[in-house]
C-alpha positions as CSV (number, residue, x, y, z in Angstrom):
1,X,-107.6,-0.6,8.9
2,X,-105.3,-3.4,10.3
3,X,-102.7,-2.2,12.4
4,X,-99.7,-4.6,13.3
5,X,-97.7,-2.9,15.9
6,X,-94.0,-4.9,16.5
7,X,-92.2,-4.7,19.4
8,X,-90.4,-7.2,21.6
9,X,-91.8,-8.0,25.2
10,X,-91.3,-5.8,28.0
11,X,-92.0,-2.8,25.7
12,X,-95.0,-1.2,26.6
13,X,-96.7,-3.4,23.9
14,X,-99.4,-4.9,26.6
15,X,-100.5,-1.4,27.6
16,X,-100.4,-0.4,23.9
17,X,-103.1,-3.2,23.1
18,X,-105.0,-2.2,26.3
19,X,-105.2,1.6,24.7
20,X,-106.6,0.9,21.3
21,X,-108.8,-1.9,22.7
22,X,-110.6,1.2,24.6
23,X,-111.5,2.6,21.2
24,X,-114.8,1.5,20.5
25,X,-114.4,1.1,16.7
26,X,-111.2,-1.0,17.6
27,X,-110.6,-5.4,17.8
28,X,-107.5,-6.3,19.0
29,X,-105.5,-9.4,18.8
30,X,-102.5,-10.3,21.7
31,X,-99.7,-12.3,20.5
32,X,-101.3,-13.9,16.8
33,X,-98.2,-16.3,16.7
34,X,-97.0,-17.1,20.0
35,X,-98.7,-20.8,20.0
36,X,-97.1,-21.6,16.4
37,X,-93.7,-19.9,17.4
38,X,-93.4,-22.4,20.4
39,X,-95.2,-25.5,18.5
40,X,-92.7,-25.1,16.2
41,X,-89.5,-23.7,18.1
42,X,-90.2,-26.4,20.9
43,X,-88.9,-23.7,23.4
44,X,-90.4,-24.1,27.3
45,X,-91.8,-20.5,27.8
46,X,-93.9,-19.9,31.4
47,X,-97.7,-21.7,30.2
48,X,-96.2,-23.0,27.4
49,X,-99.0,-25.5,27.7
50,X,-102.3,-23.4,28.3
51,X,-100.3,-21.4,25.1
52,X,-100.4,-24.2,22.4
53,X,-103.5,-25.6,23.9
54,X,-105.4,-21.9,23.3
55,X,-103.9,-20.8,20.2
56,X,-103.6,-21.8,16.8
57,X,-100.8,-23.5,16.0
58,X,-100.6,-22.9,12.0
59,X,-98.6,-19.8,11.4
60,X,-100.5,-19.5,7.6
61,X,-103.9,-19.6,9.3
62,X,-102.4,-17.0,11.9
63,X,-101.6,-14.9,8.8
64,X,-104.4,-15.3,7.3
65,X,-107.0,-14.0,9.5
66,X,-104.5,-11.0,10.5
67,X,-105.5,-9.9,6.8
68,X,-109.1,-11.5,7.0
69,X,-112.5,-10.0,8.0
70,X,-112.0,-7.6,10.6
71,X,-113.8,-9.4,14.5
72,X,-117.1,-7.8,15.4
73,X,-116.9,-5.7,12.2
74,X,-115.1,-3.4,13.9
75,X,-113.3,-0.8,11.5
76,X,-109.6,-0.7,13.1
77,X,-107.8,-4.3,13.8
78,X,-104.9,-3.3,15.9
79,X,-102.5,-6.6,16.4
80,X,-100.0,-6.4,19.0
81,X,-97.0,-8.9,17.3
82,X,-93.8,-10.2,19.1
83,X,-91.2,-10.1,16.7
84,X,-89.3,-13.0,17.7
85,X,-92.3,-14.5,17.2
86,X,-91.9,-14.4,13.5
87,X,-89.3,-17.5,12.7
88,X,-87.5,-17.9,9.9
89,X,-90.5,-20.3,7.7
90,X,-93.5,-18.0,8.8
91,X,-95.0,-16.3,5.6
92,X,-94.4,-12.8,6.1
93,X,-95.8,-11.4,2.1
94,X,-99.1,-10.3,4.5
95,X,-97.0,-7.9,6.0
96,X,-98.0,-5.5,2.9
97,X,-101.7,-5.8,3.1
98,X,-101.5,-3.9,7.0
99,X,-100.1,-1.0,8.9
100,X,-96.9,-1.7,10.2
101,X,-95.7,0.6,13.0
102,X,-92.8,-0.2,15.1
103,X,-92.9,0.1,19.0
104,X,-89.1,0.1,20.2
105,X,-87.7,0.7,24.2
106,X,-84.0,1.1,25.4
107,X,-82.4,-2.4,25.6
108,X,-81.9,-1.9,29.0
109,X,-85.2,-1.2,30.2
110,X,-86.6,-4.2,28.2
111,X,-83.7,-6.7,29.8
112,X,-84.3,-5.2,33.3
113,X,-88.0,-5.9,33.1
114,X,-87.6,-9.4,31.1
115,X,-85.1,-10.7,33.3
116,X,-87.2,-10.1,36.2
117,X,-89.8,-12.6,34.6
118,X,-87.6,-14.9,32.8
119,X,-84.0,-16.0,33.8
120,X,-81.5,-15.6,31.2
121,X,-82.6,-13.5,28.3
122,X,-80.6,-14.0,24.9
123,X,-81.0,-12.0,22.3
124,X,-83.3,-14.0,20.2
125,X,-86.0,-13.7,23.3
126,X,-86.0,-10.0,23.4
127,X,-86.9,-9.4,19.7
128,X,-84.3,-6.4,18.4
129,X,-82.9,-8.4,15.8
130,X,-86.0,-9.8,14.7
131,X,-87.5,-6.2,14.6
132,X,-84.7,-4.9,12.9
133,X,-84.9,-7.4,10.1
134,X,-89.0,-7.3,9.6
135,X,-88.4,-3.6,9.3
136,X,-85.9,-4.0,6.0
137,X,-88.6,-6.3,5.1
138,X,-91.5,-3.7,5.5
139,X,-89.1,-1.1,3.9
140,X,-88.4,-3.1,0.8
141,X,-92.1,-4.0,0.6
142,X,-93.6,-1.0,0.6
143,X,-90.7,1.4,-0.2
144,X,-91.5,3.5,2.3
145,X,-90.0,3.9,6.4
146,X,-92.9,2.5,8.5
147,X,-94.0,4.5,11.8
148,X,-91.5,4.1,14.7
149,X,-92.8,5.0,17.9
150,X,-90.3,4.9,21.3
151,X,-92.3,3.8,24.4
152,X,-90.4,6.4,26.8
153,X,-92.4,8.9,24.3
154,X,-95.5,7.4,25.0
155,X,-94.6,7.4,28.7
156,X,-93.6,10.6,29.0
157,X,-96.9,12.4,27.2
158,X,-98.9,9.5,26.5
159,X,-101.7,12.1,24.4
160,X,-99.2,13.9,22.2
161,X,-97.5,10.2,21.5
162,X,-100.9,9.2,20.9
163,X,-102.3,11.9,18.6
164,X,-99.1,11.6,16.8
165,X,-98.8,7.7,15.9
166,X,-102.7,8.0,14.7
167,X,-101.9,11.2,12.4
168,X,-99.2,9.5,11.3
169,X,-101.0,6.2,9.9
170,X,-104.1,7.7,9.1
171,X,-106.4,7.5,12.1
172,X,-108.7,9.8,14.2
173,X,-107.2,10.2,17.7
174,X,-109.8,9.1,20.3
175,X,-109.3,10.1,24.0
176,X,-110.6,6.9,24.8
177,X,-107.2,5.6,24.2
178,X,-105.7,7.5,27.5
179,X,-107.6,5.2,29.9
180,X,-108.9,1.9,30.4
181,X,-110.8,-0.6,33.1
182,X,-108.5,-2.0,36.2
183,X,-108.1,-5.9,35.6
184,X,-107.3,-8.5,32.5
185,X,-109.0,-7.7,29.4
186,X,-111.5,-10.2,27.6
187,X,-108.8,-11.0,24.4
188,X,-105.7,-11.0,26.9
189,X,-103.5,-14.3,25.8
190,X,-103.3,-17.0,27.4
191,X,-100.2,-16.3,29.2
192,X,-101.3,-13.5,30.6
193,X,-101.4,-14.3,34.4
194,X,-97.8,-14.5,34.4
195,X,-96.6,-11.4,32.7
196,X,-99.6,-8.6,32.6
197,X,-99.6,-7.8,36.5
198,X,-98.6,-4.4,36.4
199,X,-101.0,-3.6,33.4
200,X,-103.7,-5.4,35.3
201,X,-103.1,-3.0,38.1
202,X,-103.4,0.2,36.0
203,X,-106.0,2.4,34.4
204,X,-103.4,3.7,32.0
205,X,-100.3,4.7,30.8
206,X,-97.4,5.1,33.8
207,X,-95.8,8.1,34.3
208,X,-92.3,8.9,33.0
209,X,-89.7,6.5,32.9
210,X,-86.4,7.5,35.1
211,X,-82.8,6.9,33.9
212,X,-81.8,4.2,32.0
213,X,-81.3,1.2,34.6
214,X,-77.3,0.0,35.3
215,X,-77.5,-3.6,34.2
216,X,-75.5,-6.0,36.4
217,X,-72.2,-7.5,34.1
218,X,-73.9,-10.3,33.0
219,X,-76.5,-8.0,31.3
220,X,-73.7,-5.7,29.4
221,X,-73.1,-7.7,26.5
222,X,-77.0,-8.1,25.8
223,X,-77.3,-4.5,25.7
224,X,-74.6,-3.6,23.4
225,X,-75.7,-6.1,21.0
226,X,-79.2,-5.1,21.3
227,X,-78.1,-1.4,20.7
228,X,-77.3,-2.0,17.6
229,X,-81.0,-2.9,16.3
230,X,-82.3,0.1,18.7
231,X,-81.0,2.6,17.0
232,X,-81.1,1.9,13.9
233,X,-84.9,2.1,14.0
234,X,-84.2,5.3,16.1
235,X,-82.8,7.1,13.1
C-alpha cells in the first residue's frame, strides 16, 4: 500500500509521519517534492540550500518512485506531501495509483504555528487552496471522496483517530503507531532542524488542542480566506 497523506505545514503532518514510521511494516518519505518545488519556484525557504542540495530536484522522478518499489520492501509506503508543494507543471496522473487521505487543521492554528517559524505567511505557503484543488483532482480521478482526517481529532483521542483512518483505507491498526523514540528520525528531511523541535521533543501525540487561537489583525484576512478551503473538505 502507498499512502500519500496531504496537508499543509503546521498540521500535525510531522508527527503523522513519525506514527506510521513506528509501524514496523511501514517506509516513510518526508516532503517527496520540496527540493523541486523550490528549484523550480526559486522561493528562499529556511535551508533552502541543504534542501536542493539533498533532494531530488526532478518532480517526474519524485513521482515516479512515490509509485515505484516500495524502500526496504516494506508493505505500507506512507508519504507525508505538502500540498503547496505540488505547482502548477508537476504530474499529478500518479495520484490514482496511491491512497490519498487528507490531513486538514483550523487555519488559525496552522498560521499561529507557521508565523511563529516564518514571517509573513500568504496563502499559497499554507497549502488550503492547493489541498482543496488536489482533492477535486483525487475526486474526479477516482470518483470517490478520499479520507479526510482533522488533526484536533487525532489530538484529542489519538487511538480512536488512528484505528479509524486505517479502517477506513484498508489497514490493520497497530498500537505501535501511539508512540515513538525522543529525537529526529533517520528519513526526517533536510530541513528538519528548523521546524521539527517540538516533535523532536515528544514520544507521541500532544494532548488536546485548546480554543482556537485570536489571530492578531494582520492574520484575519488569512484566516477567512483559508476558511473557505477548510471546510469544504470538512463536509
Amino acid at each position: 500500500m502507498r499512502i500519500a497523506m496531504w496537508s499543509g505545514p503546521r498540521n500535525l503532518s510531522t508527527a503523522m509521519m513519525y506514527s506510521f514510521a513506528a509501524r514496523p511494516d511501514t517506509a516513510v518519505w518526508d516532503e517527496p517534492f520540496y527540493a523541486a518545488y523550490l528549484a523550480k519556484t526559486g522561493l528562499v525557504h529556511p535551508m533552502g540550500d541543504e534542501i536542493l542540495a539533498a533532494g531530488e530536484q526532478d518532480p517526474k522522478i519524485v513521482a515516479a518512485r512515490c509509485v515505484g518499489t516500495t524502500p526496504d520492501r516494506r508493505s505500507v509506503f506512507y508519504q507525508k506531501h505538502m500540498t503547496h508543494h505540488m505547482i502548477e507543471g508537476f504530474d499529478r496522473k500518479w495520484l490514482a495509483d496511491v491512497t490519498n487521505v487528507f490531513l486538514i487543521r483550523h487555519p488559525a492554528r496552522v498560521i499561529a504555528s507557521y508565523a511563529a517559524k516564518r514571517e509573513n505567511p500568504t496563502l499559497d505557503d499554507i497549502g488550503f487552496r492547493q489541498q482543496a484543488e488536489i482533492f477535486d483532482e483525487v475526486c474526479q480521478m477516482t470518483g470517490e471522496r478520499p479520507v479526510v482526517i482533522d488533526s484536533f481529532e487525532i489530538r484529542q483521542n489519538p487511538e480512536k483517530a488512528l484505528r479509524d483512518l486505517c479502517q477506513d483505507i484498508g489497514l490493520t491498526f497497530d498500537a505501535a503507531m501511539l508512540t515513538w523514540p525522543k529525537g529526529p528520525h533517520p528519513d526526517d528531511g533536510a530541513w528538519a532542524p528548523h521546524w521539527y523541535g517540538a516533535v523532536w521533543n515528544s514520544t507521541g501525540f500532544a494532548g488536546a488542542e485548546g480554543d482556537i487561537p485570536k489571530l492578531p489583525d494582520e492574520f484575519k484576512k488569512l484566516e477567512e480566506q483559508a476558511l473557505e478551503f477548510y471546510r469544504k473538505l470538512q463536509h
